[in-house]
C-alpha positions as CSV (number, residue, x, y, z in Angstrom):
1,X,13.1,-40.5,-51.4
2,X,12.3,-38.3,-54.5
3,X,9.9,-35.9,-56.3
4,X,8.2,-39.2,-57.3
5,X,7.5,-40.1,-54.0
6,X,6.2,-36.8,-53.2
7,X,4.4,-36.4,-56.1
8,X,2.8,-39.8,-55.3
9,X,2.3,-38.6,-51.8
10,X,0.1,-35.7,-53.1
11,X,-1.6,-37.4,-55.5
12,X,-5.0,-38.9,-53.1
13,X,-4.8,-35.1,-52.0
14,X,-5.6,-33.9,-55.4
15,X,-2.2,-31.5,-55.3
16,X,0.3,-33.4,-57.4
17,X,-0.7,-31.7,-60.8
18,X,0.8,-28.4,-58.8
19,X,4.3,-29.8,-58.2
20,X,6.6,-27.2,-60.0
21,X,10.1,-28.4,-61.4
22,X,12.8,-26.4,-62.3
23,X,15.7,-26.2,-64.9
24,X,18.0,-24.6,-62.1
25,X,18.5,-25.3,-58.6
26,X,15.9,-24.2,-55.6
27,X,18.1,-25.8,-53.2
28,X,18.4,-23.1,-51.1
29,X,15.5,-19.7,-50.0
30,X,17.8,-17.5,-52.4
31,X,17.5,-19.6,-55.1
32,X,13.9,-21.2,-54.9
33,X,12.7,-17.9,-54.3
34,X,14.5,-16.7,-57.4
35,X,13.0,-20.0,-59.5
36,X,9.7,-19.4,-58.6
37,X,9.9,-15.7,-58.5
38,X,8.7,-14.4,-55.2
39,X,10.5,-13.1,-51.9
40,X,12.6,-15.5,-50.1
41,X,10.7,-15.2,-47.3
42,X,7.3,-17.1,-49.0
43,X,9.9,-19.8,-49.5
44,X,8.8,-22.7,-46.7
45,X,12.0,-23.9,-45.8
46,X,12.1,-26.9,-43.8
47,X,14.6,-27.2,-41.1
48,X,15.4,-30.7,-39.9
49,X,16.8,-31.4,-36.2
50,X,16.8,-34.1,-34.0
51,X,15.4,-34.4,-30.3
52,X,16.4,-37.1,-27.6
53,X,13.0,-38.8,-29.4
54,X,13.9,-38.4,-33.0
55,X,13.9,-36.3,-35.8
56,X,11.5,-33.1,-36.6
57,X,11.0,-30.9,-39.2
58,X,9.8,-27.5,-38.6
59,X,8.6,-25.7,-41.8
60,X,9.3,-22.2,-42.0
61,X,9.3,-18.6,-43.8
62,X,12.5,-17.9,-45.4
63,X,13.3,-15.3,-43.9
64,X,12.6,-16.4,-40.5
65,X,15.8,-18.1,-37.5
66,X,14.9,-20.4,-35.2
67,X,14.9,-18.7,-31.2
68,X,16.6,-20.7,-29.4
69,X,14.5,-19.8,-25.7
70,X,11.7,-20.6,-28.0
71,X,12.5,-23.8,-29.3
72,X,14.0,-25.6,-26.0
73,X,10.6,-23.7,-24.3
74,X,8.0,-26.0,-26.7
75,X,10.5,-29.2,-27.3
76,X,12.1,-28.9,-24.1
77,X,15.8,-29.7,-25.9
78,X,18.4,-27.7,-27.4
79,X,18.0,-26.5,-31.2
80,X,20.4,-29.1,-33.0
81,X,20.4,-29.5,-36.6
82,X,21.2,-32.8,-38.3
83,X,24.0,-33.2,-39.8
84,X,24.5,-32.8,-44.2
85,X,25.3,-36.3,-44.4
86,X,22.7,-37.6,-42.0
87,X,19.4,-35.7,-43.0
88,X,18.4,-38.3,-46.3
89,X,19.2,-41.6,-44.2
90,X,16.9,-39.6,-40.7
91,X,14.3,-38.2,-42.7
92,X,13.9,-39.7,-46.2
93,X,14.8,-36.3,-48.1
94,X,18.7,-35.3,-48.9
95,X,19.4,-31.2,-48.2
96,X,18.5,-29.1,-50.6
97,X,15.0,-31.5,-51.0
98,X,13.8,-31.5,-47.7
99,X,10.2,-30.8,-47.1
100,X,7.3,-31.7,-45.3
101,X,5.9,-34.9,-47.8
102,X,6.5,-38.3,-48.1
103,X,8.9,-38.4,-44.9
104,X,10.0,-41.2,-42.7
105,X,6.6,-42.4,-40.2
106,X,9.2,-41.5,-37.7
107,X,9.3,-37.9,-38.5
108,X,7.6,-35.3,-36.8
109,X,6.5,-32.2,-38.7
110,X,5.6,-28.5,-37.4
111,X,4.8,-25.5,-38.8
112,X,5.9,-22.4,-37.3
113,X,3.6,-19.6,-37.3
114,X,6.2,-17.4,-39.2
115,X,4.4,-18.8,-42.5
116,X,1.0,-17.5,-41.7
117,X,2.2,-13.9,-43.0
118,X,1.6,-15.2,-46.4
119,X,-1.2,-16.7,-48.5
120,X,0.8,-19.1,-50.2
121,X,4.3,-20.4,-49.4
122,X,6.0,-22.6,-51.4
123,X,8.0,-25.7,-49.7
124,X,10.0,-28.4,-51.7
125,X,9.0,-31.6,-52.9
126,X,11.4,-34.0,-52.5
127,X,14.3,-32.5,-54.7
128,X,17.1,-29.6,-55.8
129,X,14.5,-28.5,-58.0
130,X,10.6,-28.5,-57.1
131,X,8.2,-26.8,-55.1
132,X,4.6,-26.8,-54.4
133,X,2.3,-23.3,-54.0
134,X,0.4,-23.9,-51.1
135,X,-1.6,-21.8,-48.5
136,X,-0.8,-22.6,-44.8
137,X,-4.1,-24.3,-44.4
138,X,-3.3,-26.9,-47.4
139,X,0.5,-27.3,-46.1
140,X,-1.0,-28.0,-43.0
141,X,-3.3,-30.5,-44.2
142,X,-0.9,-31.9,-46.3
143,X,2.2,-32.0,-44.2
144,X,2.9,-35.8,-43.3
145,X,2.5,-36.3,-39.3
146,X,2.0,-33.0,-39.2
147,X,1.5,-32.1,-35.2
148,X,0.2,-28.5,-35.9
149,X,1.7,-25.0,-35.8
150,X,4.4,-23.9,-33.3
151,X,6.0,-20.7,-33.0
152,X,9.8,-21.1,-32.6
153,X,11.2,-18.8,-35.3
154,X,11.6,-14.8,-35.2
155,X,11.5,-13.0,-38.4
156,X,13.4,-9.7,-39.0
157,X,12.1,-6.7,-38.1
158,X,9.5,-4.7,-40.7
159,X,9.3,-8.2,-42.9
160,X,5.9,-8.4,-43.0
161,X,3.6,-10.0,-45.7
């Protein structure tokens, strides 16, 4: 898939105009947070695994690690990432891109609670270059089968808002 298709995607949402693109990469929290000038940890990274059912995503502060206990506790299987060269074909986005819009039907999406430090959090849209300012309500409302907020991730200590 691609920005277009997010863009699209956003549009009957009225948030489409607020897609940001870059001249360098946001591939990564380092960088996007560098492109669109805040702390890594506002950037809404979106982590992709897959469960005995399919894949997830789980959307979540920069700065924040998935718990292990945490994550096998609320989707009662290990923690595994998909692999580089798998994530475009499972989940419609390539790495780097990944986010919670315009994603496979197939494709779960939660929001860890990690994200609710901020007002606004800024996830990708679809490619190396784009992201969206949102506030965790609007990422929740616009989050593609998004099944509501989870709290698998710990954030270091002291990084608060």
């Amino acid at each position: 898939m691609s920005i277009g298709n997010v863009r699209a995607y956003l549009k009957p949402l009225g948030l489409e105009a607020r897609v940001l693109e870059f001249e360098t990469s946001s591939a990564t929290v380092e960088l996007a947070a560098a492109a669109v000038g805040v702390i890594p940890a506002r950037i809404a990274k979106t982590l992709s695994f897959l469960l005995p059912d399919g894949p997830i995503l789980v959307v979540a502060a920069g700065d924040a690690r998935i718990d292990n206990p945490r994550f096998k506790a609320q989707f009662h299987a290990k923690a595994k990432m998909i692999g580089h060269d798998d994530v475009e074909a499972l989940v419609g986005h390539g790495v780097g891109g990944v986010c919670p819009f315009a994603v496979k039907p197939e494709v779960a999406v939660y929001l860890d609670v990690s994200l609710k430090r901020f007002e606004t959090v800024f996830p990708a849209c679809g490619s190396a270059n784009s992201a969206i300012e949102l506030t965790p309500g609007e990422l929740e409302q616009a989050a593609q089968n998004c099944r509501g907020w989870v709290d698998v991730c710990k954030v270091p200590e002291g990084s608060g808002a």
